[in-house]
C-alpha positions as CSV (number, residue, x, y, z in Angstrom):
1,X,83.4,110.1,84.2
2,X,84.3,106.7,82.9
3,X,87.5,106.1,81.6
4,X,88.3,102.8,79.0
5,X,91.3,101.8,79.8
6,X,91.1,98.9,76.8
7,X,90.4,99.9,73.4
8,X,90.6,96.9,72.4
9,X,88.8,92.8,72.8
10,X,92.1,91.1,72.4
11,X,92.1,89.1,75.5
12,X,94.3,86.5,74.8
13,X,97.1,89.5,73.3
14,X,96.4,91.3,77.1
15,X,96.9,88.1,78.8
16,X,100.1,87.2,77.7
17,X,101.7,90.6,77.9
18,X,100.6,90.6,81.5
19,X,97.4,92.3,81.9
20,X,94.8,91.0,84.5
21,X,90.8,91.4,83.5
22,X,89.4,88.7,86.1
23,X,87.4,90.1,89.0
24,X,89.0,90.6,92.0
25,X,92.7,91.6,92.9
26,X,95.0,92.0,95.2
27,X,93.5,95.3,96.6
28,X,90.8,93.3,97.9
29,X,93.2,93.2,101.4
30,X,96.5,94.6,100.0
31,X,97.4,98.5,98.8
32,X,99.9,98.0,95.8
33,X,102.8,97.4,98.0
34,X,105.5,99.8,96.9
35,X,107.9,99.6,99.9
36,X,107.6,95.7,99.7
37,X,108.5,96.4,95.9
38,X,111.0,98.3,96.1
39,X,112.8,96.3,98.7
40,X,112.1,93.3,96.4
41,X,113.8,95.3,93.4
42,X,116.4,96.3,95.2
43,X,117.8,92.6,96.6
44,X,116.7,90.5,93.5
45,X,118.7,91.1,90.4
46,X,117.5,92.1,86.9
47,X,116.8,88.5,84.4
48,X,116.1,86.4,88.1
49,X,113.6,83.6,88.0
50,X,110.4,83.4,89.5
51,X,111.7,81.0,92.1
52,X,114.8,83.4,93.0
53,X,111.8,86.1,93.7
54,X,109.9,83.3,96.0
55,X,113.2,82.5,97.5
56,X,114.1,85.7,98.5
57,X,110.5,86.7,100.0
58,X,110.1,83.6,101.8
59,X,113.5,81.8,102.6
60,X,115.3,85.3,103.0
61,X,112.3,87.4,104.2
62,X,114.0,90.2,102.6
63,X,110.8,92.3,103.1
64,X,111.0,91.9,107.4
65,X,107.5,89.8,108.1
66,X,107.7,88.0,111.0
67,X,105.8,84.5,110.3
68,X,106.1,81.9,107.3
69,X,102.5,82.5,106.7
70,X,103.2,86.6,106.0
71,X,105.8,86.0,103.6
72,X,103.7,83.6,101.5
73,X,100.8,86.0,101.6
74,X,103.2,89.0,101.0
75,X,104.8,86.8,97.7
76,X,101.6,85.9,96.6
77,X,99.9,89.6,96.3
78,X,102.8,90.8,94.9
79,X,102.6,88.1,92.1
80,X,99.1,89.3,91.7
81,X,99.8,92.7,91.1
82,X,103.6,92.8,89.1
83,X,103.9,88.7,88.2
84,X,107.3,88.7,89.3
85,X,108.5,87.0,86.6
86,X,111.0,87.7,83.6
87,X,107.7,85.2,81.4
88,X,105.4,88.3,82.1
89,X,106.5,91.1,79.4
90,X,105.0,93.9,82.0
91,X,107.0,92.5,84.7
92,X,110.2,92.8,82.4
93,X,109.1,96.4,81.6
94,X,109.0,97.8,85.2
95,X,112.7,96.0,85.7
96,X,114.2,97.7,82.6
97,X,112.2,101.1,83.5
98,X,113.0,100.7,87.1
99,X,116.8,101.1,86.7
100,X,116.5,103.7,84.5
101,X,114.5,105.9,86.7
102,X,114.6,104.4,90.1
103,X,112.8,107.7,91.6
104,X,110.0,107.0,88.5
105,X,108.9,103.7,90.9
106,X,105.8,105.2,92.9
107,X,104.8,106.3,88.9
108,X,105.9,102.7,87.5
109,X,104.5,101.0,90.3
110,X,101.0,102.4,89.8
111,X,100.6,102.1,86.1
112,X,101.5,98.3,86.9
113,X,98.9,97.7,89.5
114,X,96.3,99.5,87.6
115,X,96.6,97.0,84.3
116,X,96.6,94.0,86.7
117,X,94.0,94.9,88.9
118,X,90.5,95.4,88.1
119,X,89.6,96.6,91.7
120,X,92.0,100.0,91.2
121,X,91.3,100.5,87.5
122,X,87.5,100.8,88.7
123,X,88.9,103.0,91.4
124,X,90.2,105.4,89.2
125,X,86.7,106.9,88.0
126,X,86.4,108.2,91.9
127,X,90.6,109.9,91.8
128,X,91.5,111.0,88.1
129,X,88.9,113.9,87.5
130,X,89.7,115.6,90.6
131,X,91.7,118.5,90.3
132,X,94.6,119.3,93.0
133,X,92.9,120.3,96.1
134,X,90.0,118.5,95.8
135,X,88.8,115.8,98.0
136,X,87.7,112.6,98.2
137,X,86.8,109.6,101.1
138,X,86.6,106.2,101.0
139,X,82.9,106.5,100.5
140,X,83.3,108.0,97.4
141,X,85.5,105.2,96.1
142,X,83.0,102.5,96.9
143,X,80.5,104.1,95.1
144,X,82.7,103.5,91.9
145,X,84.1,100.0,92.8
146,X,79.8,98.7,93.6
147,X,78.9,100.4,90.2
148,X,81.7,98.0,88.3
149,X,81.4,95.1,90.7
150,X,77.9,95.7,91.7
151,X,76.4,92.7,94.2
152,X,80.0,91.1,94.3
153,X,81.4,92.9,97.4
154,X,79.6,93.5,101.0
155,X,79.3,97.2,102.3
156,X,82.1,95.8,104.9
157,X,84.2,94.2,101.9
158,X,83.8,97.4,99.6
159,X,84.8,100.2,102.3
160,X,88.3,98.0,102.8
161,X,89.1,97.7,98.8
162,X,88.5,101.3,98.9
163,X,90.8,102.1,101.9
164,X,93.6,100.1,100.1
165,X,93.1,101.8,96.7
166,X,93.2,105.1,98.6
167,X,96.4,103.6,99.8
168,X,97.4,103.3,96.8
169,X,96.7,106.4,95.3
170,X,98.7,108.0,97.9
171,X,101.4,105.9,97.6
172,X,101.5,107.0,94.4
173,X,101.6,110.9,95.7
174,X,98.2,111.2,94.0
175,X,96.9,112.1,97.6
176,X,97.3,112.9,100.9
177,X,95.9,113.1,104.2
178,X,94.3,110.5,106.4
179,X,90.7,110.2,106.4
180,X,89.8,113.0,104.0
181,X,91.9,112.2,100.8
182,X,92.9,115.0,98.6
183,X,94.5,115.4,95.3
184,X,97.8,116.2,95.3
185,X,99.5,117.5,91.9
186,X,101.9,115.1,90.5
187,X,105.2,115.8,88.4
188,X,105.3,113.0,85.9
189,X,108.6,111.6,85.0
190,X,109.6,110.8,81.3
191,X,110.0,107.2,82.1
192,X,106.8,107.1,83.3
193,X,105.5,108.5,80.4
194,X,107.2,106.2,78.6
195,X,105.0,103.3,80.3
196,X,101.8,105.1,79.7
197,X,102.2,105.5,75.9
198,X,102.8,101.6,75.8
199,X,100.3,100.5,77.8
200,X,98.4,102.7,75.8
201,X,99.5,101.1,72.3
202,X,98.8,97.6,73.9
203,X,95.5,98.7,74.9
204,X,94.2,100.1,71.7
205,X,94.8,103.9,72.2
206,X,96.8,104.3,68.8
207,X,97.9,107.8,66.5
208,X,97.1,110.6,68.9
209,X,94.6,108.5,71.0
210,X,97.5,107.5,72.7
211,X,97.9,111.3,74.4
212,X,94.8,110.9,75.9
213,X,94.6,107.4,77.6
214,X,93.6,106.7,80.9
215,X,97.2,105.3,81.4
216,X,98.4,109.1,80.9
217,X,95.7,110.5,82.6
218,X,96.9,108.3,85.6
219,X,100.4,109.7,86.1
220,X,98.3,113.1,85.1
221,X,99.4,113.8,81.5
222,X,96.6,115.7,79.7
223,X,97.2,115.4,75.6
224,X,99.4,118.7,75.4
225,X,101.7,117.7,78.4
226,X,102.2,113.9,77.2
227,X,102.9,115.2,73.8
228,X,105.9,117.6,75.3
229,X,106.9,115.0,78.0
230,X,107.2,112.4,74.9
231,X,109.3,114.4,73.2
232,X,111.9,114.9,76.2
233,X,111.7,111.0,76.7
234,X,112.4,110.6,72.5
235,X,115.1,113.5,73.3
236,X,116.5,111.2,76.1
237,X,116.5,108.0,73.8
238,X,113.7,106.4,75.6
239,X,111.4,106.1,72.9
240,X,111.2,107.2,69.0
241,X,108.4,109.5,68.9
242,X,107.3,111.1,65.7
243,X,103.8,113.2,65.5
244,X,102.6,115.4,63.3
245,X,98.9,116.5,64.1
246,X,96.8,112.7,64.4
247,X,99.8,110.9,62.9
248,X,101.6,109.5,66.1
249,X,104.0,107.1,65.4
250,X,106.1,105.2,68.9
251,X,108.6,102.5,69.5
252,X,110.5,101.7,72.6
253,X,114.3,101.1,71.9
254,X,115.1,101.0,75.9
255,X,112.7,98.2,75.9
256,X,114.0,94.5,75.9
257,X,112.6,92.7,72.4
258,X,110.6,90.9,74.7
259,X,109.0,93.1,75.9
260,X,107.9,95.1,72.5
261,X,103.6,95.8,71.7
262,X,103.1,93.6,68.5
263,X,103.5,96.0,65.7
């Protein structure tokens, strides 16, 4: 099952809102990092710069490595997959989200590292259509990532990326176990939703497409649970939702201006 995460060609639009379509990615020897992340998010302040963020992974080693060389890696996969800097709209969208709904981050978190990494998007064809209970490996994953990527990545090379996406996933309580991954159900949170209907409207899912975008499929809203879950987040004052059949209509009021999709 393939999923199109971008409806639309506009490259230059994706790039400066933050997404990432280049091969490779930070899951090449990195999961998505979400303890780092959260520690990150939880010493830095909202509006810092990019050089607060470098300060306070490298001259602080708020995240506990032990060498020089670890905290540079550390700050430099972790620019890969959030930006880390108030330029990067997305990166300004998971700050205002993230103290909203701290609990949302695992959700936040993911949605984030899937629109800057090519490596996990491609990853996603081997986790998404399995239904709770079900299992995948590592194996599985590989297959996916060589069919995207094919001759880029040895058999060595491939099995790692899909050990970290697993990671990932799992981070993401989208699976558990060790070896043999299986699909855990997830409970989406409204501010989660909230990022998958605008990554959605950034990435071309518009009017009721937007219910069905691999973004919401990701924090596993099918069409009739984002609609409802929209509404509570509209009902919250997250979002202005209005649909009425095809006619879907979204803004984001808890969003910085900044940070807005171009009408």
């Amino acid at each position: 099952m393939a999923f199109t995460f971008f409806k639309t060609s506009d490259a230059d639009t994706l790039g400066r809102f933050g997404f990432r379509l280049i091969k490779g990615g930070a899951h090449t020897s990195r999961t998505m990092m979400l303890a780092e992340l959260e520690a990150l998010l939880r010493t830095v302040p909202p509006g810092a710069s990019e050089a607060e963020y470098a300060e306070a992974v490298v001259d602080r080693n708020v995240l506990g490595k032990e060498t020089i060389s670890s905290r540079k890696k550390s700050l430099s996969h972790l620019k890969e997959l959030y930006a880390l800097t108030p330029r990067s709209p997305l990166f300004t969208i998971l700050r205002a989200l993230h103290q909203i709904s701290p609990d949302s981050l695992p959700q936040l978190a993911l949605l984030i590292a899937l629109a800057r990494d090519p490596l996990l998007r491609a990853s996603a064809e081997a986790i998404l259509p399995l239904a709770a209970g079900h299992s995948t490996s590592p194996a599985d994953i590989s297959k996916v990532i060589e069919r995207e990527f094919a001759g880029t990545y040895s058999p060595k090379s491939l099995l790692s990326i899909s050990q970290n996406c697993a990671s990932t996933w799992a981070q993401a309580a989208q699976l558990t176990g060790r070896v043999k991954k299986v699909r855990r159900a997830l409970q989406p949170t409204p501010t989660g939703c909230v990022l998958a209907f605008l990554l959605g409207e950034v990435t071309g899912h518009h009017g009721a497409a937007m219910f069905d975008s691999p973004w919401c499929r990701a924090i596993e809203l099918d069409p009739e649970r984002a609609r409802g879950l929209g509404f509570e987040a509209h009902r919250r004052g997250l979002i202005n939702l209005r649909a009425i059949g095809e006619v879907v209509e979204v803004s984001f009021p808890c969003l910085p201006e900044a940070a807005q999709p171009a009408p």
